[in-house]
C-alpha positions as CSV (number, residue, x, y, z in Angstrom):
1,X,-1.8,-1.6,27.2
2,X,0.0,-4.6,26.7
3,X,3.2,-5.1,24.3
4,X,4.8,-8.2,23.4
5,X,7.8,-9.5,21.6
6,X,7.8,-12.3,19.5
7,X,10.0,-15.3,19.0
8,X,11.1,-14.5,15.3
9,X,10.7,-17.5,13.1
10,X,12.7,-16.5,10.4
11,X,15.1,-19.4,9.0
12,X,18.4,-18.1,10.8
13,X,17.1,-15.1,12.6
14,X,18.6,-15.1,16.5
15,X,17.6,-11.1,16.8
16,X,15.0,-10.6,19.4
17,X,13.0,-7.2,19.8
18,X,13.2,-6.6,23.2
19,X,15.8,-7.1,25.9
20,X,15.4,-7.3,29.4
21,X,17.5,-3.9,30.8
22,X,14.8,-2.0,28.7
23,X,11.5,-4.0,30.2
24,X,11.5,-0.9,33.4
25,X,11.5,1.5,30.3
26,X,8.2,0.2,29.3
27,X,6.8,-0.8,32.7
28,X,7.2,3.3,33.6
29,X,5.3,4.4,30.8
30,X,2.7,2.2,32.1
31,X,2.6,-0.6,29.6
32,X,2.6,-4.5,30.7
33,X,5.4,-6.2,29.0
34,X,4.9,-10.0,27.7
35,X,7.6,-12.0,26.0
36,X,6.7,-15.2,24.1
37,X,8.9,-18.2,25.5
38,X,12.5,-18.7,24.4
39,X,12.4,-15.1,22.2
40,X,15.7,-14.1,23.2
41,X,17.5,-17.2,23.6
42,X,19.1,-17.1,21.1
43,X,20.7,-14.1,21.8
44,X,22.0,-15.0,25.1
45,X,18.7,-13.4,26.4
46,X,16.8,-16.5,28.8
47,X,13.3,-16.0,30.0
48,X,14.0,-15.7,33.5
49,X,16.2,-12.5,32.9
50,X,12.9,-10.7,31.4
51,X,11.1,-11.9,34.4
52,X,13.7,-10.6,36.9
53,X,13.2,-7.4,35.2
54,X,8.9,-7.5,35.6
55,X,7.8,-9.2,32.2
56,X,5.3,-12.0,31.8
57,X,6.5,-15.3,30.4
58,X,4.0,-15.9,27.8
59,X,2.2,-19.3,27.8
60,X,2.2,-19.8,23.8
61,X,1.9,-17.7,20.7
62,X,-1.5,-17.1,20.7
63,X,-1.3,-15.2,24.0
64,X,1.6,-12.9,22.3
65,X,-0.3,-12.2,19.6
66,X,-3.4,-11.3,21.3
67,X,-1.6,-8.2,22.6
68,X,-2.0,-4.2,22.0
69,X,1.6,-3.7,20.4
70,X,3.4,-6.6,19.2
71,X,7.1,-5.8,18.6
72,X,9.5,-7.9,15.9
73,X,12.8,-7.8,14.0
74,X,11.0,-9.2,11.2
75,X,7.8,-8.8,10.2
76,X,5.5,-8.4,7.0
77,X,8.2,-8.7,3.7
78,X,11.0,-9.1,5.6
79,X,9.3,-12.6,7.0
80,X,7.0,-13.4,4.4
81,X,7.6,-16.9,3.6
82,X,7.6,-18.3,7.2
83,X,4.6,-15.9,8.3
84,X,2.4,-15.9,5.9
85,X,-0.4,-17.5,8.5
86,X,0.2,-14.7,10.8
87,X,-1.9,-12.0,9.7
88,X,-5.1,-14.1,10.2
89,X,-4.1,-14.6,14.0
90,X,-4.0,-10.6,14.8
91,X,-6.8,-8.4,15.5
92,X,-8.0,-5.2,13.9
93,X,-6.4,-2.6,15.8
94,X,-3.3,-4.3,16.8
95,X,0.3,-1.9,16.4
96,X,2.9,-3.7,14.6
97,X,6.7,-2.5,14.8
98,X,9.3,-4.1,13.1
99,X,11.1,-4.2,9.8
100,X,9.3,-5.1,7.1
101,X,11.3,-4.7,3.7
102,X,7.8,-2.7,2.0
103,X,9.6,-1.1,-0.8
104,X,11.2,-4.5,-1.6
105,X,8.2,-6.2,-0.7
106,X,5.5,-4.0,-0.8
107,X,2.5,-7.0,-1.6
108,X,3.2,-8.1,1.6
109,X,2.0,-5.2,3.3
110,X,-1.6,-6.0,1.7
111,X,-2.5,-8.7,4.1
112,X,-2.2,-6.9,7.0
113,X,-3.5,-3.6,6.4
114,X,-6.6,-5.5,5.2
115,X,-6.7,-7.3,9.0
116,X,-6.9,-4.0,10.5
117,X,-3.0,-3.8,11.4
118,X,-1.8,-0.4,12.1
119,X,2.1,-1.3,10.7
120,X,5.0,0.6,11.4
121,X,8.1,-0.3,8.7
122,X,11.4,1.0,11.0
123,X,13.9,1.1,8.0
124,X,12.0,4.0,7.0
125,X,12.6,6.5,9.7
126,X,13.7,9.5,8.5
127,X,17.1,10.4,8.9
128,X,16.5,14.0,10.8
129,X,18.0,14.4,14.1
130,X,15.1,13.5,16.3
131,X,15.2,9.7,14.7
132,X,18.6,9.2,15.4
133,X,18.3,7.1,18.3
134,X,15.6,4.9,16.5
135,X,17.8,4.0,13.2
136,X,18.0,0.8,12.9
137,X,19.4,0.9,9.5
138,X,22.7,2.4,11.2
139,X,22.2,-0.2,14.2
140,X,22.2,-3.3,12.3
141,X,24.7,-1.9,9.6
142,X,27.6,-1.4,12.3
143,X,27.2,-5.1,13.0
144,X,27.2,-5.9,9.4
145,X,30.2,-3.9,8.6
146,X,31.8,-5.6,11.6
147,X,31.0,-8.9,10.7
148,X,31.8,-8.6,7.2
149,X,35.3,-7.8,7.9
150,X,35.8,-10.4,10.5
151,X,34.0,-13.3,7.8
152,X,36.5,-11.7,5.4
153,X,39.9,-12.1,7.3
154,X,38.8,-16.0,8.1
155,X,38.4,-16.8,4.6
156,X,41.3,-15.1,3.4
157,X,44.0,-17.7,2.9
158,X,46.2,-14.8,4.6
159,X,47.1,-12.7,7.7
160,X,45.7,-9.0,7.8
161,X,48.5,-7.4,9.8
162,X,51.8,-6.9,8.8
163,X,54.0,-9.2,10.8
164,X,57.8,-9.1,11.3
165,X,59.0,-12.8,12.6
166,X,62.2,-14.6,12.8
167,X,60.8,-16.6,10.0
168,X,60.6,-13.3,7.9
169,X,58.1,-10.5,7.3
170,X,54.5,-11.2,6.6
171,X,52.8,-8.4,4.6
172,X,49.9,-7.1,5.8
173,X,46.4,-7.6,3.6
174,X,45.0,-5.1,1.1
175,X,41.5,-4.2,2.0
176,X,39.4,-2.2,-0.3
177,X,35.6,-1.0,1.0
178,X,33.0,0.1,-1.5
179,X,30.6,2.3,-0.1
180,X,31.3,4.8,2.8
181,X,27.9,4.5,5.0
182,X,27.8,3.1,8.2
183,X,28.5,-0.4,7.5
184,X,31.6,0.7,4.9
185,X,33.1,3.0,7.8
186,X,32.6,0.2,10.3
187,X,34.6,-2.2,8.1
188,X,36.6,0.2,7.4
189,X,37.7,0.7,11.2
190,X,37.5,-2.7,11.3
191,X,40.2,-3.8,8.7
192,X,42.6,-1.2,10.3
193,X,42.3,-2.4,13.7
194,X,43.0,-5.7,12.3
195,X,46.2,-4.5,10.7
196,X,45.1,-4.6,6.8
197,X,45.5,-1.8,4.6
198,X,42.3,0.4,4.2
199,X,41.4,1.7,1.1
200,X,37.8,3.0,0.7
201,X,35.7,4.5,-2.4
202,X,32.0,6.0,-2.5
203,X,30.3,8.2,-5.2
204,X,29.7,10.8,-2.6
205,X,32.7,12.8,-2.6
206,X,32.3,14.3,1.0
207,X,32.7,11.3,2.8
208,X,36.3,11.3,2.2
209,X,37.3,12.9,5.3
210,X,35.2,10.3,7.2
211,X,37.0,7.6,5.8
212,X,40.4,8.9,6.2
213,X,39.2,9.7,10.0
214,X,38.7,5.5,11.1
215,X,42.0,4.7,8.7
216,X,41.6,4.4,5.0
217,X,42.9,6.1,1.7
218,X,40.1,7.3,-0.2
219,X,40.2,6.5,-3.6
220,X,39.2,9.2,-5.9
221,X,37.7,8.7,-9.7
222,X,37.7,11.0,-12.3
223,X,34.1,10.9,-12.7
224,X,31.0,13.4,-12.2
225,X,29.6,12.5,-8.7
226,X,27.3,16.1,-8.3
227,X,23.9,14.0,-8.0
228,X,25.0,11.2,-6.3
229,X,23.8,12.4,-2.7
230,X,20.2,12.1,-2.5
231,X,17.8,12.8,0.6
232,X,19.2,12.2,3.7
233,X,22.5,11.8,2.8
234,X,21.7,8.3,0.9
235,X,23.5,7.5,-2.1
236,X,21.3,7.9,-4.6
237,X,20.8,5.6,-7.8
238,X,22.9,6.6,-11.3
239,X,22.7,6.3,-14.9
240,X,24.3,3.2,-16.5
241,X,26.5,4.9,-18.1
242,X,28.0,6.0,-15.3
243,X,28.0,2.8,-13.4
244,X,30.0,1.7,-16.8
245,X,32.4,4.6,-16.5
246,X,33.3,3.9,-13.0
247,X,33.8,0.2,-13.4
248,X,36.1,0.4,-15.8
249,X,37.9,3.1,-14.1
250,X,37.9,0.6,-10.7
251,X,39.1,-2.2,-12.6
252,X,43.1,-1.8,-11.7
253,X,42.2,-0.6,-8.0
254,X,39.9,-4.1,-7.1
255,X,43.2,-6.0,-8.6
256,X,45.5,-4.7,-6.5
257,X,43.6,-5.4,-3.3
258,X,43.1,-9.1,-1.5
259,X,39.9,-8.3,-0.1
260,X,36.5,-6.3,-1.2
261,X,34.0,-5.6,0.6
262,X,31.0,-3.9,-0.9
263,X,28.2,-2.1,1.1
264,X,26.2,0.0,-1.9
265,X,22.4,-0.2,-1.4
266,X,19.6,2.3,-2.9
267,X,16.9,2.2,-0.9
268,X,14.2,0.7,-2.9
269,X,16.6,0.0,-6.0
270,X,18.3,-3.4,-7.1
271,X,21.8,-2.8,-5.8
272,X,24.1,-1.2,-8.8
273,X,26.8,-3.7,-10.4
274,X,30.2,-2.5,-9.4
275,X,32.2,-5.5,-9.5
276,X,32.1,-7.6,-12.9
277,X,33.4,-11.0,-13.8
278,X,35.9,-9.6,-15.8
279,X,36.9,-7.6,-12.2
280,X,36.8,-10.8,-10.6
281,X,39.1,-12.2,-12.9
282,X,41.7,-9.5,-12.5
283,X,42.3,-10.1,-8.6
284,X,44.9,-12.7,-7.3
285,X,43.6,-16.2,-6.4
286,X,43.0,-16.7,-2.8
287,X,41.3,-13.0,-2.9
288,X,38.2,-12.2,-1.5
289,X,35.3,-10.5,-2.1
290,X,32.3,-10.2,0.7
291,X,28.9,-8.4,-1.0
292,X,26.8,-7.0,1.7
293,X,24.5,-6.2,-1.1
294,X,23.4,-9.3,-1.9
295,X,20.0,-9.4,-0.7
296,X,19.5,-6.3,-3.0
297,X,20.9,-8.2,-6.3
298,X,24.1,-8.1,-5.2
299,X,26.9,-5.6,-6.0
300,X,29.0,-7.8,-8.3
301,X,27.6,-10.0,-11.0
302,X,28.6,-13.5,-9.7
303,X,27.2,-12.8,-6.3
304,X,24.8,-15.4,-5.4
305,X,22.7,-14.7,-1.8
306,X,23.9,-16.9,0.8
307,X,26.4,-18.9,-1.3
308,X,29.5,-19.2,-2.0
309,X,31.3,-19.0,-5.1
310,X,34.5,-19.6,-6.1
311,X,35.4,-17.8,-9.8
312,X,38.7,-18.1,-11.2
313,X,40.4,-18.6,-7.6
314,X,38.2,-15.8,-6.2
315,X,35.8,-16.7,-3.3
316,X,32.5,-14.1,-3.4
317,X,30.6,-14.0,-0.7
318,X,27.1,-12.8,-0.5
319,X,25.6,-13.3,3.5
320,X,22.0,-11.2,3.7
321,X,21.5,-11.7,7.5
322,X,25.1,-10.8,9.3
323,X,23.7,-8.8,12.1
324,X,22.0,-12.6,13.1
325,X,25.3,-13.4,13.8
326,X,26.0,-11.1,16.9
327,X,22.6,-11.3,18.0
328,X,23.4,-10.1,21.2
329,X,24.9,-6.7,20.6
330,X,22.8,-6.6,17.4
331,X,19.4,-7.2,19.8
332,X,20.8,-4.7,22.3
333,X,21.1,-2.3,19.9
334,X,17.8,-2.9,17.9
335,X,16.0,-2.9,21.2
336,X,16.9,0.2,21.9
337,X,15.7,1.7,18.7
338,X,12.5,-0.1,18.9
339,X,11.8,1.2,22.2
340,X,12.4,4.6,21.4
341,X,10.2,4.4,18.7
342,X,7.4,3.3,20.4
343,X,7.7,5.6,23.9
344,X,8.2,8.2,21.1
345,X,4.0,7.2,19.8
346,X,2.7,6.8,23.1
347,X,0.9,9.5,24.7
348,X,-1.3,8.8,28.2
349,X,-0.2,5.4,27.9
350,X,-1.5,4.7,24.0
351,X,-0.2,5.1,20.6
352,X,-0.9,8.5,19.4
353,X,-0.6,7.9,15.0
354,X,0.3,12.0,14.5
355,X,0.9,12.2,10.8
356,X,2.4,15.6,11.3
357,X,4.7,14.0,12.5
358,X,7.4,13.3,10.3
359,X,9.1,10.2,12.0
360,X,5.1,9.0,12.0
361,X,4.7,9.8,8.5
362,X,7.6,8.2,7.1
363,X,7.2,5.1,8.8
364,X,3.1,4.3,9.0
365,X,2.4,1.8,6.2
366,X,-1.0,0.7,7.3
367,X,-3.9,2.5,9.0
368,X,-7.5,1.3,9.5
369,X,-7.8,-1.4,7.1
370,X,-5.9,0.6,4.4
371,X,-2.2,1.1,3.0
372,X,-1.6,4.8,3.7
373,X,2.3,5.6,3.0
374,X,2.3,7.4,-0.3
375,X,5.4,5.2,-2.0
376,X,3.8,2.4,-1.0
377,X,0.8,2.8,-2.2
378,X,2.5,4.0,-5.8
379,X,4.2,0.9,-6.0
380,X,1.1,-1.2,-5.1
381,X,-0.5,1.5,-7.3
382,X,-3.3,2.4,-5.6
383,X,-4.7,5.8,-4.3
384,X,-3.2,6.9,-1.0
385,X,-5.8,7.7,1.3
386,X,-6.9,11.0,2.9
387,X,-7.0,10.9,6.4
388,X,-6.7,13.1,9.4
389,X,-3.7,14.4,10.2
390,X,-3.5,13.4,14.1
391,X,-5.0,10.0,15.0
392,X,-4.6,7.9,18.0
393,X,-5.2,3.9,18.2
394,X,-6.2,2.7,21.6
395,X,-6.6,-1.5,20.3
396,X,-8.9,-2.4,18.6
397,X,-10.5,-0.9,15.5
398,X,-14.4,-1.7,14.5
399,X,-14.5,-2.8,11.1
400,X,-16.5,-0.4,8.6
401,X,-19.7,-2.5,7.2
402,X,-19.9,-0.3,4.5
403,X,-16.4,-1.1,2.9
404,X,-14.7,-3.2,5.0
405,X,-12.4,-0.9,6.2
406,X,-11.3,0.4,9.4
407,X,-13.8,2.9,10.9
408,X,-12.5,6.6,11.6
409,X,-15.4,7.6,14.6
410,X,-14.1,9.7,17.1
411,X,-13.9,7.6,19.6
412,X,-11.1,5.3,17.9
413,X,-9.1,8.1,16.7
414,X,-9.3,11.6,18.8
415,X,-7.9,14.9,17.9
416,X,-5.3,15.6,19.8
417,X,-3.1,18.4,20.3
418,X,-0.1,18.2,21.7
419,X,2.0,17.6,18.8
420,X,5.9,15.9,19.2
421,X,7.9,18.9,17.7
């Protein structure tokens, strides 16, 4: 079986899926690893290191995506504008693995379950033990709280640490972090390490004692935060009254601080509106805010994606793709979660689709010419299919005359029985 990694052609996107210390990985589960040329360049990754390690240099596109598994950063919604040729040039049958934005984008998933794609969406993985070392939601958000800090303390108009010169004592900056996930505590650590000081808030109450662990005081509202821990340990979306409540109540805390940095996401949601104009207006000039929520709507009002905008001597940030910017470290830690993920499907050397399985469930968007994941198919709103529980894919899948889907014969997709528990 052969997998390949795409060069990703998404405007700014230097991630690659694959990086050359993990090509013996693959090779010794007996797969044949091709890389299209230049795919990791940009993140310090050069051809010649995947061959050194017993990949094939691919000779152009077509050759990548004429592959078994093809593995991206972005694919589907999460590339949909510059790939929108792509799905024509796959082959019923072919795995996909990537991220692919499907409850943001979930029309985009359409294309490719109708070429016969079987489409794995990665941001979905459970968050149960066993997916730990594929979670590339935690991967790429310990970049992004890094980075946010980092863009943060050059656009500040001030020092982070506290300084004691002959020319006097410089104060140190006043950091405040919104949202105590991975990126939040990474920013969090971040700041201190920097010098600032750390403040940090989240509706989840029992993340306090993590952010007082990497070096921030946890602000505490008066406000009722029972249901705001939903599967998982997401943060789960509130009422607007409560969103109301606590913005007025955050009001004095975001003026007393020379940098923000908010990380609040619901999966699936627009991103809630903690920071208003009127907020804005309350800070000192020269403060910042970076909202790593953008993407999602944005976690203040005057966030625009990928701009910047100054408001009342207040510069908001809103960058969706920070991880792109330490692609290497970003890519090494993406790669590993991809390749987990897909040694984790493969059983005698091809990918086993066990819907029993939970890390296969919650991550399968597409299946023999259909859209099968049940939230996906309620926000396309369309039936979800009924299918066999335990399914394996071994390339490529005959097309169904009958309905134009994906045929289910025995041949393409064998019972088998030795379940990953």
């Amino acid at each position: 079986m052969i997998v390949a990694v795409v060069k990703e052609t998404f405007p700014g996107e230097r991630r690659v899926a694959l990086v050359p210390t993990l090509v013996p990985a693959l090779l010794k589960a007996g797969l044949e690893v091709r890389v299209e040329t230049g795919a990791g360049q940009a993140a310090g990754f050069p051809d010649q290191q995947y061959a050194d390690k017993g990949a094939n240099i691919a000779a152009g596109r077509d050759d990548v995506l004429a592959a078994d598994v093809i593995l991206r950063v972005r694919a589907a919604g999460a590339n949909r504008k510059a790939d929108e040729d792509e799905p024509g040039r796959y082959r019923s049958g072919q795995v996909v693995i990537g991220m692919c934005d499907p409850l943001d984008q979930p029309a985009a998933i359409q294309p490719l379950a109708q070429a016969g794609i079987t489409l794995f969406a990665l941001e979905l993985l459970p968050r149960i033990t066993r997916a730990q070392s594929m979670d590339v939601l935690s991967s790429m958000a310990t970049v992004s709280g890094y980075r946010a800090v980092l863009l943060a303390a050059q656009t500040l108009p001030r020092m982070f640490p506290m300084l004691m010169t002959a020319a006097g004592t410089v104060t140190p900056a006043k950091v405040f972090i919104v949202g105590a996930g991975v990126a939040g505590l990474q920013a969090i650590a971040t700041a201190k390490r920097l010098g600032a000081v750390v403040s940090a808030y989240d509706v989840r109450p029992v993340v306090k004692e993590q952010c007082e662990s990497v070096g921030a005081k946890f602000i505490e509202l008066a406000l009722d935060t029972a249901q705001a821990e939903g599967k998982g340990g997401y943060a789960q979306a509130m009422g607007e009254e409560f969103y109301a409540r606590q913005r007025e109540m955050m009001t004095r805390v975001v003026a007393e601080h020379d940098v923000v940095i908010t990380t609040a996401v619901i999966p699936g949601k627009k991103a809630p509106v903690l920071i208003t104009a009127e907020m804005v207006a309350g800070m000192a000039p020269g403060s910042v805010i970076i909202d790593l929520a953008a993407e999602r709507g944005g976690n203040c009002e005057l966030t625009r994606p990928d701009e910047t905008v100054v408001h009342e001597g207040v510069t908001i940030l809103g960058p969706t793709n920070l991880p792109a910017g330490a692609p290497y470290h970003a890519s090494q830690m993406y790669a590993k979660n991809v390749t987990t993920f897909l040694l984790h499907l493969l059983a005698d050397g091809r990918v086993k689709i066990d819907r029993q399985d939970e890390i296969v469930a919650e991550t399968l968007l597409a299946l023999g010419g259909r859209v099968v994941h049940p939230r996906i198919c309620e926000l396309l709103g369309v039936q979800p299919p009924v299918a066999a529980p335990e399914e394996t894919t071994k390339g490529e899948v005959p097309a169904n005359e009958a309905n134009g889907s994906a045929a289910g014969d025995s041949d393409m997709y064998g019972i088998q029985s030795d379940k990953k528990q």
